[in-house]
N, C-alpha and C positions, 0 to 999 in steps of 0.2 A: 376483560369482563364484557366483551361483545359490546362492545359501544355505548352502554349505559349510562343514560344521563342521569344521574340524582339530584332530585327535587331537593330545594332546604325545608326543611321541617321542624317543629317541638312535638317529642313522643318520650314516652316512659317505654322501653323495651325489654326483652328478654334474652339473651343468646343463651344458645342449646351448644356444649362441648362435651368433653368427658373427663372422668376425674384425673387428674393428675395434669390438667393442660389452665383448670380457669387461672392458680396465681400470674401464667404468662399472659392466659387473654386480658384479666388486670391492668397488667403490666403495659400491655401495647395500650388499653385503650385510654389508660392514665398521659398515655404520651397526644393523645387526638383533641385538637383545641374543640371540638364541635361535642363532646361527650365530659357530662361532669356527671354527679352525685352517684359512680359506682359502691355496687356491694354485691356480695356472692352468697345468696341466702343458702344454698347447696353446694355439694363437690363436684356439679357438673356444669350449674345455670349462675349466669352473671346478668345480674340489670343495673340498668344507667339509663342515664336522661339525656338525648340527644338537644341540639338545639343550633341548625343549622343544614349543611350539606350531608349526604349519606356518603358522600365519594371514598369519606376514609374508613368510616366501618365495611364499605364494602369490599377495598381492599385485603384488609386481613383474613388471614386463613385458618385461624385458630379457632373457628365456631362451625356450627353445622346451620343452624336456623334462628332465626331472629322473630320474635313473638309480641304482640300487643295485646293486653289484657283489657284496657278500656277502648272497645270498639267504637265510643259513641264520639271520645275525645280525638281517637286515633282520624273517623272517618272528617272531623273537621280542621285540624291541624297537622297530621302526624304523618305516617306514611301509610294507610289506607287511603289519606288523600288525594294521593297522586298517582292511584289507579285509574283507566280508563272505565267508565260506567256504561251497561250493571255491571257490577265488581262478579268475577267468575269464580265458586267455592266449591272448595269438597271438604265432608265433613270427617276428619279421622279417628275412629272409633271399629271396634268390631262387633260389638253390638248395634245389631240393626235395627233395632224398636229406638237404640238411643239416637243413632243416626238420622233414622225416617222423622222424628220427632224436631231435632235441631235442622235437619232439611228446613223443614217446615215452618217453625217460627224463622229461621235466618231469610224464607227467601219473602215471607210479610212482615218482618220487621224492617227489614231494607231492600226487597226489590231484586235482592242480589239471584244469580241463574246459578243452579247446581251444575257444574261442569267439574265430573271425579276426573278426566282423563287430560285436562286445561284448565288449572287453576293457579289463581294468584293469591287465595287465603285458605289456609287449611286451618278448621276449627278442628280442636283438638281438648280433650279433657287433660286437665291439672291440680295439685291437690288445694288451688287456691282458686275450681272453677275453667270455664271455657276461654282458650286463650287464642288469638287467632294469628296463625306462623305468614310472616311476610312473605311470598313467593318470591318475590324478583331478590333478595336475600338470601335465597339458598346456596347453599353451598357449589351445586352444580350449574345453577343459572351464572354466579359471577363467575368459576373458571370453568366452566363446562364439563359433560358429562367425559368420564374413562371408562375405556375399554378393560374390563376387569376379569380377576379369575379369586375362584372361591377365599385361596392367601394373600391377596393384592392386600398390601398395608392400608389399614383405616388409614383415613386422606388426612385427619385431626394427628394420628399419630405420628404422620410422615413429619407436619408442621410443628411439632413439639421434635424429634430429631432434628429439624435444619437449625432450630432453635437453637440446639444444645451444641451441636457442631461450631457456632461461631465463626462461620464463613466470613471471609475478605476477600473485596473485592480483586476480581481474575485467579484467583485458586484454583487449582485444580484438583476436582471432588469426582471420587469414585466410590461404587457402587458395584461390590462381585455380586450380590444375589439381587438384582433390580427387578426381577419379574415383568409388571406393565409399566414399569417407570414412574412408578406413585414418588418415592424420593426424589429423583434427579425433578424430576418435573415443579414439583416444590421449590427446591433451588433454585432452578432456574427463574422464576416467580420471583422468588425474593433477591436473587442474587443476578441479573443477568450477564455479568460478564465472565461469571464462572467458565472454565474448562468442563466439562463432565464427560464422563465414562462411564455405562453402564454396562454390567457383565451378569450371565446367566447362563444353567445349561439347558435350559427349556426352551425348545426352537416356537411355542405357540407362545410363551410368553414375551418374546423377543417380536414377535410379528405385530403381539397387540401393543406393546411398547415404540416399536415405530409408529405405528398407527396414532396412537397418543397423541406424540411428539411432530406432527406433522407442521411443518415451517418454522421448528426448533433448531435449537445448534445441538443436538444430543446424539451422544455414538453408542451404537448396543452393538458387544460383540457375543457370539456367544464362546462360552469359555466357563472352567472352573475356576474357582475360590480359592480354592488348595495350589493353584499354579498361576498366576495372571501374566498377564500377557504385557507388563510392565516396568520399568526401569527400577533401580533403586532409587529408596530416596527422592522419587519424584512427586508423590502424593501429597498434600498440604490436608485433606480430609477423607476420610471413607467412613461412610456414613450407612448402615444397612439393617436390616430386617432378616435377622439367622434364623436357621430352620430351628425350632425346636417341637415340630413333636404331635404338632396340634391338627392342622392341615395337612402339612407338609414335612420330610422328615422323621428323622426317631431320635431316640435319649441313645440307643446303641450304635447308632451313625456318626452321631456329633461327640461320640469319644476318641473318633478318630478326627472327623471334620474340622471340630473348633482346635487344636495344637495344628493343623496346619494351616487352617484360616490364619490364626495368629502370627504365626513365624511367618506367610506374608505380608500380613498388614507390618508388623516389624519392618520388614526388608525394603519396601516401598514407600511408608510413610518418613518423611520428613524430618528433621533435627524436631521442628516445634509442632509438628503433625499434631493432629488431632481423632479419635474415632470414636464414634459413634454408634455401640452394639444393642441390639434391642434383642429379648432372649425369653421366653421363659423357662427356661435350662437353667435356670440360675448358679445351682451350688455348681455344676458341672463347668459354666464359664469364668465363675470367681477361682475353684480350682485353678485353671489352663493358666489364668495370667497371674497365679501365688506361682506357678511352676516355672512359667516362662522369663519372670523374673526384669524381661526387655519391656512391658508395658505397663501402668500404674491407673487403677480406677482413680479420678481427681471426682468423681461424681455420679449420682444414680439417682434415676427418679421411676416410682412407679406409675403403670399407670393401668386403669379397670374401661373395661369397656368391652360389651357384648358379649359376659362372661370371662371373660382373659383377663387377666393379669400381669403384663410382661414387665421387666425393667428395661432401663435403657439404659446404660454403663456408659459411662464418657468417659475416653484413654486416654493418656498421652506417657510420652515416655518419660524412664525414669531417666535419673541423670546420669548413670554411666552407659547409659542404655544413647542417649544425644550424643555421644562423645566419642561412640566405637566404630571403628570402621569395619565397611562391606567384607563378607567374607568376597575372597577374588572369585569365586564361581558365580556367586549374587551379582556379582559387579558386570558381572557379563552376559547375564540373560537378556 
């Protein structure tokens, strides 16, 4: 988080996620001794009442942006406090009569400098009024910006997959469609003694995936899906973001794609392996693994965000599926 000190504070807050991710954000933040009285008035925004250090809210990566409603309480005890003054704003809106207007009262009601291109508070409308999103809280100031491409996984949706994976410490987690390395980078984040392997066959996304990862332990090779470059049985996770359809891919591609993606994750993944498919192909991938019979959904959660709707299938194998051994040609790739 680039060296960020966090001030201790009392504030009433908001964080911004997307549906299908706040019962996790709940979940962690029920665990942070510095955060009490959560509730999730929406399927995307969770507020809680801080009261102390921000070190651990900043840590997690399950939100996009964190908001204060009461400016007036925020700027004397809360985290407006601990801005350097004048406080630097832009106002977000696309109306610009409403913008030029909140310009204007914000910078005589407090002084503050309209700075759209360097700013630390963005006033933003809500349906409970003007709310103002904490800057040094965003999502890319604590782990900084990525180098991205139009299908690079929403960064919230990366954080809901590592979730669901259940990584242990030193695992070795792979990645055959990693793009700019939005998943592995995540893990890495929460997990760092992980192995990771990330694989694709796009030489410009492989470029900006190193580029990412720069002072990481992370390996991109490029390579396909349908064939990896792999041992049996050596994988503890594979965690990824399949094509279906949207950006990238087709529904008439992935009738061949996903039965050979599978029968590798099969061949690679582990006795107690785990995976992690995110799709919106949905009937198309529930088919592959009714067919393939070697992997079993233990779980699926959906999730909505900027129009989409994918699930996320979480694998593991079934029981005679743990117990069989390599074919000899597998055994030796």
């Amino acid at each position: 988080m680039s060296g960020m000190v966090m001030p201790c504070i009392t504030d009433h807050l908001v964080l911004r996620t997307i549906d299908g991710a706040a019962d996790l954000l709940v979940e962690e933040l029920r665990a942070m001794a510095s955060i009490h009285s959560i509730r999730q008035p929406s399927v995307d925004t969770v507020e809680c009442t801080l009261d102390g250090s921000l070190d651990e809210l900043a840590a997690c990566g399950l939100y996009s942006t964190v908001a204060v409603r009461d400016l007036d309480q925020s700027l004397r005890t809360g985290a407006l406090s601990s801005l350097p003054l004048p406080v630097r704003f832009r106002v977000g809106t696309a109306d610009p009569a409403q913008r030029r207007e909140m310009i204007d009262a914000t910078e005589q009601r407090f002084g503050w400098v309209n700075r759209p291109g360097d700013w630390d508070v963005n006033l933003v409308p809500s349906a409970g009024g003007w709310i103002a999103e904490f800057g040094p809280l965003s999502w890319t100031r604590r782990f900084g910006r990525l180098e991205r491409l139009p299908w690079s996984t929403n960064l919230i949706v990366a954080e809901v997959l590592v979730r669901l994976a259940k990584i242990q410490p030193g695992q070795r987690v792979v990645d055959p469609f990693c793009g700019t390395g939005t998943i592995l980078l995540s893990v890495r984040r929460s997990h760092p003694t992980t192995r990771l392997l990330g694989l694709d066959h796009n030489a410009t996304a492989l470029t900006l995936a190193t580029a990412n990862s720069v002072g990481g332990s992370l390996s991109f090779v490029r390579g396909v899906a349908e064939l990896l470059p792999i041992a049996g049985r050596s994988v503890d996770r594979v965690v990824a973001n399949l094509p279906f359809g949207k950006q990238v891919g087709s529904h008439r591609a992935n009738r061949t794609l996903y039965p050979a993606v599978l029968d590798e994750i099969d061949r690679v993944l582990t006795a107690d392996g785990r995976a992690v498919l995110l799709t919106e192909d949905k009937r198309l991938l529930q088919g592959v693994i009714e067919r393939q019979r070697a992997l079993k959904v233990v779980r699926q959660r959906l999730l909505r965000y900027n129009g989409a709707t994918p699930t996320a299938y979480v694998l593991a194998r079934t029981r005679l599926s743990r117990t069989a051994r390599l074919p000899r040609t597998a055994r030796a790739r």
